[in-house]
N, C-alpha and C positions, 0 to 999 in steps of 0.2 A: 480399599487401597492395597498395591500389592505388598507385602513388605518380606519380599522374600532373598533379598540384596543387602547389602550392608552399602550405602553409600554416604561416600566419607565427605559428599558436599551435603548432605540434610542437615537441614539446620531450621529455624522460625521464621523464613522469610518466605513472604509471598503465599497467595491464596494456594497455588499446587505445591508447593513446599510436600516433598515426600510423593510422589508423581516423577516417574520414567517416560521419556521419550527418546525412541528411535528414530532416527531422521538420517532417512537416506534420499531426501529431494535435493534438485541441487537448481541452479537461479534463480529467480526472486519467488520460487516458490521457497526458496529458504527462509521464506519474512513468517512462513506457517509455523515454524520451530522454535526462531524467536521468539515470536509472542507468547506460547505457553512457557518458556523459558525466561520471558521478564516477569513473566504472571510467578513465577518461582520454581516451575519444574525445572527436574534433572534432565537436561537435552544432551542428549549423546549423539552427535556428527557422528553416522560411519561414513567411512569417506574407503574409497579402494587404495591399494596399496601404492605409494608414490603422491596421495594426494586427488582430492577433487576436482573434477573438470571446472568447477566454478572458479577457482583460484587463478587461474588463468587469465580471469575479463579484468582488464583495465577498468581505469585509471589504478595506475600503481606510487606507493608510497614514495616520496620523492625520483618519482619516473624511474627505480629501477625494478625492472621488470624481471619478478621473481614470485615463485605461487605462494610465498611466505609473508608478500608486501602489498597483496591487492586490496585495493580500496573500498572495491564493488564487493568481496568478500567477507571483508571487515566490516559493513553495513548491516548486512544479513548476519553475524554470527556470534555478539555478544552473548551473552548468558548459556554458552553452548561448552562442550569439549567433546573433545575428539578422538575415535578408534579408528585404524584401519581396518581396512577387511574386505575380503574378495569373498563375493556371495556367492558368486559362479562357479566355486570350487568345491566340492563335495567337505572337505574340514570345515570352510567358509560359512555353508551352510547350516551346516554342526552348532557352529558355534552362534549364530545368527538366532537360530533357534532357543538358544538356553538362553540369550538376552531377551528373545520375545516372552517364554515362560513367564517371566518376572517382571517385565514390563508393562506400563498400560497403554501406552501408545505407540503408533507407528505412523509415520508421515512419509509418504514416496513420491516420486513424478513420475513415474517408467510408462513407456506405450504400457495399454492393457493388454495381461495376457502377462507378461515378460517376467511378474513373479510368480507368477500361476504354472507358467514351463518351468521355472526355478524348487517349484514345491514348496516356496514361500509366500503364497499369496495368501489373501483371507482367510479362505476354507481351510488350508491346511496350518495355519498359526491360531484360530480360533478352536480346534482342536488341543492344543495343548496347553492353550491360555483362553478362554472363553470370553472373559472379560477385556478383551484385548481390543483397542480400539483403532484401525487402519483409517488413513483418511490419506484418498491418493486423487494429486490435483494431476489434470492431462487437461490439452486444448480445448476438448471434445468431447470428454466424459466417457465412461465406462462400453459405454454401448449405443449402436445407431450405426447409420453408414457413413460417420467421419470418424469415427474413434478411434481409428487408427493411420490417419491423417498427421501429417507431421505440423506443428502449429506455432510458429515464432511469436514473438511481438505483436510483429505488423501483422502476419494472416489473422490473428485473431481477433485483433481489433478493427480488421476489413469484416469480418465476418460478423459483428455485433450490428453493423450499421452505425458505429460510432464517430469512425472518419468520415462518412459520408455530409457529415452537419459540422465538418470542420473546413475549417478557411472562408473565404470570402468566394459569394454564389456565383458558377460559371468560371471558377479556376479549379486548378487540379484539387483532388484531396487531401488533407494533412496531416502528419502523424502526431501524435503526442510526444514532446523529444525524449524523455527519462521512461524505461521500463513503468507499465502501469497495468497491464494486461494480467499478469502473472502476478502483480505484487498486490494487486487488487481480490486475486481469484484466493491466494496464499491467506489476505486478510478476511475472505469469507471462509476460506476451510476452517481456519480456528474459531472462526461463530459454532462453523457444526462440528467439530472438536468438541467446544464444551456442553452443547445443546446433548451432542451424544453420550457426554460423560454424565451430566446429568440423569440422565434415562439410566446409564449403568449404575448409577448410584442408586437409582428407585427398584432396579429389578435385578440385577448382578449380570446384565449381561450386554456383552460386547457387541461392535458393531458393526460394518463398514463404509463410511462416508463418500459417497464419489464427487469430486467439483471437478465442473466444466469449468476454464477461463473463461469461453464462450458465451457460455449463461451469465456468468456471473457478470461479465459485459453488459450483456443487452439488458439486463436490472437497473444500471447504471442509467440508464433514458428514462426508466421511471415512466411520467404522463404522458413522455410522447407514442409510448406504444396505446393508450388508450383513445389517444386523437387520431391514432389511424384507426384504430378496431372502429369506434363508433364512425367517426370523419369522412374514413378515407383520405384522411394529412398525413403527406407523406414530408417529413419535417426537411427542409431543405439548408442549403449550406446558408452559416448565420453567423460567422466568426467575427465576435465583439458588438452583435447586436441584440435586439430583444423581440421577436416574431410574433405580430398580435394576427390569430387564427380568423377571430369574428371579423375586424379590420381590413386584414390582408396587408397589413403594413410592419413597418421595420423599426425601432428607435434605436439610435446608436449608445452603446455603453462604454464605450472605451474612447478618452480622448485625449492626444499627444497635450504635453505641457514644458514648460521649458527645460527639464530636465527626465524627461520619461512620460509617464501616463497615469492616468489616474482614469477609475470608474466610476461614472456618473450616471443616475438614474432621471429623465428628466418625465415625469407622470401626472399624471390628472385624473378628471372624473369623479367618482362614488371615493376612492381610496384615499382620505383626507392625511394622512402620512404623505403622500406622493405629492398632493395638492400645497401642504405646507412645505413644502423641500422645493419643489418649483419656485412657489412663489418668493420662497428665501433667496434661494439662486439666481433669478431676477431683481430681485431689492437689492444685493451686494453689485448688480452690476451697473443696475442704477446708480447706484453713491458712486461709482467709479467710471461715469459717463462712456458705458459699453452697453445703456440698452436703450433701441430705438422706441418710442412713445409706442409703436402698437404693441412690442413685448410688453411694457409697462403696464399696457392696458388689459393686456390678457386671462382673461378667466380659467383657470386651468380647471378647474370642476365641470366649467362646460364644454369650452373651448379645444380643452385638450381631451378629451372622452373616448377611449379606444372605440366607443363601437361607431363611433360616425368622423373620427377623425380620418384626415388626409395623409397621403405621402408628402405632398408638397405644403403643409403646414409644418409637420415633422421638419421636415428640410431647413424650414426657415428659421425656426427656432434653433434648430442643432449648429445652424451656423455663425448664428451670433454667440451663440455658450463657445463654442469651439474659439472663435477668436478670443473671447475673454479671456479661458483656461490656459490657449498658448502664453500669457504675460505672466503668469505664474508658476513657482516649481510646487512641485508635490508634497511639500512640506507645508507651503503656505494654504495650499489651496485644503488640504488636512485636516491644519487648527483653526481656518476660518471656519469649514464647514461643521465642523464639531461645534462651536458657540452659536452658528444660527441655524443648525439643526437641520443642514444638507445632505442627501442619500449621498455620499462620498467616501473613496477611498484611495488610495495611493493602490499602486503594481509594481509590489517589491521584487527585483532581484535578487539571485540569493547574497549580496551581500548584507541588501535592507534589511533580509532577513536575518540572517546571523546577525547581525548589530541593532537588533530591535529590542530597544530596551522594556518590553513590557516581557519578553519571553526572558528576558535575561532576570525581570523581577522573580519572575515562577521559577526562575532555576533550571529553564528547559533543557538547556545544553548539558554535558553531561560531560565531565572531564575522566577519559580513562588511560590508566599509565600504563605503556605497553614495555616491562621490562626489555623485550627483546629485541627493542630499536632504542634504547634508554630515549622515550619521548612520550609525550601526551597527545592523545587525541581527541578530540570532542565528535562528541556521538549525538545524535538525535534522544529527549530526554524519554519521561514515561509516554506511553498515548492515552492514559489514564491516571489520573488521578483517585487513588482511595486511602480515608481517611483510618481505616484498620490492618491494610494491608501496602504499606509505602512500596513503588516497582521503583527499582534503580539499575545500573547496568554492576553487576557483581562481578562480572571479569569480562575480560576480554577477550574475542575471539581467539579461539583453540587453533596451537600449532599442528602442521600432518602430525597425526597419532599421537600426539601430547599425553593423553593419556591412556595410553595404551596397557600400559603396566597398573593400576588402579584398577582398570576393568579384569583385565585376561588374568594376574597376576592375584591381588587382592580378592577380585570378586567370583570369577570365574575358580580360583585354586590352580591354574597353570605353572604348573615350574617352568623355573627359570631355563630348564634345557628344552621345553615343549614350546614356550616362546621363541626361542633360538630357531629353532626345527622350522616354525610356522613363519620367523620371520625370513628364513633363507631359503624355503619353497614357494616366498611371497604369496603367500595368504593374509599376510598380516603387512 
């Protein structure tokens, strides 16, 4: 660990408690800073002078739009504070460098190459800090013939094959609507974040991590890339349904009710869980004269058996459940399934969410008081639970250069007139 800093936030908390992060990413690769920052590291936002370009993405704090009140910024930036600083200025530089010294990590997003022209890439900050750990997320990855490909949201999640199996077969493609691509790729960098800190801790030495979004997308499909290698199944669009391979058939998971939807598994065959859930699901609609004698009579261990079942049995079945389900809200259909042991589930919005009280038992939300709008905000709680080391949200996301004077000032040794200098050449 480096301990060549005096930082005036170390304290007992959290597994990286005593741990430096530099974090010059900026969109939802910001979610990579955070995490070793709730984990308890010292995360340092350098942000360029005037403010981060991410501060800018709506939605904004009571709709006034100001890079001080973004909403999408205050997600990604609990457990953080913040310097300014212009890298791209030969002082900027200077100074970038005595933070990496002492640091042990470094988090970026920049096309590759962009600190490597800067003189601040890997090779030249593993030089004067060895044990220095870079972990820089891009669309594309470090090297190949996209890597320097410009890669949004949407390209990237076109380029995984992931929207391809989204919506309903033989309409357009869909997108995921909330950032996922990035916030996904952001929460595999800090996998290899610590995987690589580990290894520093076995042999003292530093590293450089490269994450694709890209990759880290196409992981996300998991078996379906093994049913093409072996297959040749090319998984097709399946939105709200369950695609049996052997079969060639479809079962529907998702079915409107009188207040929203609920996810229903309706199975048979070998899989005696699937088989008792069927047949429960059919007995309640029996008592409530919604199921005709041949459901009643149906065997689902044989009857329903992916590898010789029909489309047009599926069908039949799915539309008797469908009518039942509409006579009931999501609630009901919830705590019946729960006493007779129904694959079921309610599709909460996020209001069901926020007002769920089993997340409100665990404490999930997380009230944090933002002096600067005299208000509270509730944040998303820990993503982890551990019993020796409690994550909580310790402050709230860092004003432009908030702390700017504790770094430059405190840690650095800059006077108060070379502050000045550096603030009115805007470096700082």
């Amino acid at each position: 660990m480096n301990k060549g800093y005096t930082n005036k936030v170390r304290n007992n908390y959290g597994l990286l408690n005593g741990y430096r992060v530099l974090d010059l990413s900026e969109g939802a690769c910001l979610f990579c800073g955070k995490i070793l920052g709730d984990l308890g590291a010292d995360v340092i936002k350098v942000e360029p002078p005037g403010g981060s370009g991410t501060r800018n993405y709506g939605p904004y704090y009571k709709d006034i739009t100001d890079p001080e009140k973004s909403l999408y910024w205050f997600a990604y930036n609990t457990n953080k504070r913040s310097i300014t600083l212009d890298i791209e200025r030969s002082d900027g530089k200077e100074l970038f460098k005595r933070l990496a010294k002492n640091a042990d990590f470094v988090i970026e997003s920049f096309f590759p190459g962009y600190l490597n022209r800067l003189d601040l890439g890997f090779d030249s900050l593993n030089e004067i800090n060895p044990r220095l750990i870079m972990t820089s997320i891009t669309p594309f990855g470090q090297t190949g013939p996209h890597s320097h490909y410009k890669g949004s949201e949407l390209v990237v999640f076109a380029k995984t094959g992931f929207m391809s199996i989204l919506g309903k077969e033989g309409e357009q493609p869909l997108q995921i609507s909330l950032p996922q691509a990035f916030t996904n790729a952001a929460t595999e960098a800090a996998v290899g974040t610590m995987a690589a800190h580990y290894h520093r801790e076995l042999t003292g030495e530093g590293q450089h991590v490269d994450v694709s979004a890209q990759e880290c997308g196409i992981a996300l499909l998991a078996w379906g890339w093994q049913a093409f290698d072996m297959l040749k199944f090319v998984m097709p669009q399946h939105g709200g349904s369950f695609i049996s391979i052997s079969s060639d058939t479809r079962k529907n998971l998702i079915y409107p009710c009188k207040d929203g939807f609920v996810v229903l598994y309706m199975g048979g065959g070998s899989a005696r869980v699937d088989v008792k859930s069927s047949h429960a699901m059919v007995k309640w609609m029996a008592e409530e004269g919604m199921a005709p004698d041949w459901l009643k009579n149906m065997n689902f261990a044989i009857d329903f058996d992916a590898s010789k079942l029909t489309q047009k049995t599926i069908n039949r079945v799915e539309s008797c459940v469908r009518s039942f389900v509409k006579t009931k809200t999501k609630s009901e259909l919830f705590k019946e399934a729960g006493k007779r042991g129904i694959m079921l589930a309610q599709i909460y919005n996020f209001k069901e969410v926020y007002e769920d009280p089993h997340l409100k038992y665990r404490e999930f939300w997380s009230e944090v008081n933002h002096q600067e709008l005299n208000d509270t905000i509730h944040y998303c709680g820990p993503f982890v639970r551990m019993s020796n080391a409690p994550i909580r949200v310790r402050y709230r996301p860092p004003l432009i250069g908030e702390h700017n004077r504790d770094i430059y000032e405190d840690e650095l040794g800059l006077s108060k007139e070379e502050i000045l200098i550096l603030k009115q050449a805007n470096i700082i």
